[in-house]
C-alpha positions in Angstrom: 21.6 -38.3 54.4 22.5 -36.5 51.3 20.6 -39.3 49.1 17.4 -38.2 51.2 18.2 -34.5 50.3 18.6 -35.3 46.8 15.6 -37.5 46.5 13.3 -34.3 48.2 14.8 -32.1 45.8 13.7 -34.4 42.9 9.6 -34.6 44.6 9.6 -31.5 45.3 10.6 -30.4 41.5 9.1 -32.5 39.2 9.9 -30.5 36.2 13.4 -31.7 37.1 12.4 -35.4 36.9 13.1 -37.1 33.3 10.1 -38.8 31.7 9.7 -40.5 28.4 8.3 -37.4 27.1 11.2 -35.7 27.8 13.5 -38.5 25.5 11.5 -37.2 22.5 12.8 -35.0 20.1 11.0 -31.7 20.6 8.7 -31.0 17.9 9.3 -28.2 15.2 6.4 -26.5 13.8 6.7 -25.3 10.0 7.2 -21.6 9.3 4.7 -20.4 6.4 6.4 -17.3 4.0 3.5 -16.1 2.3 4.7 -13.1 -0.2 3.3 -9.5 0.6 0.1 -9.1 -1.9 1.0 -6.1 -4.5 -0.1 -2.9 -3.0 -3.4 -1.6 -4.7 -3.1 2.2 -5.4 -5.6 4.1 -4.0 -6.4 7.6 -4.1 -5.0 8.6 -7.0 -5.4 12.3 -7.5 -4.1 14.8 -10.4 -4.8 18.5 -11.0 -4.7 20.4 -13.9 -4.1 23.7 -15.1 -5.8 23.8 -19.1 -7.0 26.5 -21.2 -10.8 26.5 -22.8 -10.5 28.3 -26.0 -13.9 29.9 -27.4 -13.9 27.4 -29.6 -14.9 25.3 -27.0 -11.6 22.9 -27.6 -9.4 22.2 -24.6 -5.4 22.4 -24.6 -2.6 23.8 -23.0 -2.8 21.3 -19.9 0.2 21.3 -17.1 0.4 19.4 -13.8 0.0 21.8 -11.2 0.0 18.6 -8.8 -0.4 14.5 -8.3 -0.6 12.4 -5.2 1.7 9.6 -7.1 4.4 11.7 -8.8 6.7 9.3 -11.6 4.7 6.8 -12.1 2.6 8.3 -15.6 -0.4 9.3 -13.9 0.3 13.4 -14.5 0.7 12.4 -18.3 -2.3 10.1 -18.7 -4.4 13.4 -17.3 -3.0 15.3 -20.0 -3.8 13.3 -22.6 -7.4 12.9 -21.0 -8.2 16.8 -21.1 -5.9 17.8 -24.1 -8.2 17.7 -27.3 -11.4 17.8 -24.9 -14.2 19.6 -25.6 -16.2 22.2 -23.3 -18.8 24.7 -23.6 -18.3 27.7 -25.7 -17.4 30.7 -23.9 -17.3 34.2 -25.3 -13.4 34.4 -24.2 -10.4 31.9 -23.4 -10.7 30.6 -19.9 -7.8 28.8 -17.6 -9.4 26.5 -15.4 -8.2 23.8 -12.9 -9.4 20.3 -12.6 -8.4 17.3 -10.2 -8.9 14.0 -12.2 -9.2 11.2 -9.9 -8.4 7.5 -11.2 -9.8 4.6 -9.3 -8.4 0.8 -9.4 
């Protein structure tokens, strides 16, 4: 009687049942590491605070702000508008300016 119980137990489940399939050794599927690309500064923003002499020559540049702060941007804008050139005016002028660099 308890063979028959058994043997029900075994139809009625067949994920119970061993099959040859079930011998194998399971199968392990490779795990790819791919590195994280270098992230690609965008945005890149810097404003200036400069002073146009009547002269039309450009200096006296300080950061008032930059979206990337330490990493040089702030300086390269200085040296961009330092030594510039504008219009001739018939007075100094302080003026602001946002320099954007691009990738």
């Amino acid at each position: 009687m308890i063979a028959l119980v058994i043997a029900l137990a075994l139809s009625a489940n067949p994920g119970v049942t061993r099959t040859a399939d079930s011998l194998a050794a399971p199968r392990v599927q490779p795990v790819v590491m791919m590195a994280d690309p270098a992230p690609v500064l965008a945005g890149v923003a810097v404003t200036l605070e400069c002073t146009a002499h009547t002269d039309g020559k450009v200096d006296g540049c300080s950061v008032l702000g930059e979206t990337h702060p330490g990493m040089g941007f702030g300086a390269a804008a200085i040296a961009l508008m330092n030594g510039s050139e504008v219009e001739p005016g018939p007075r100094d002028v302080q003026f602001a300016r946002t320099i954007q660099f691009t990738p």
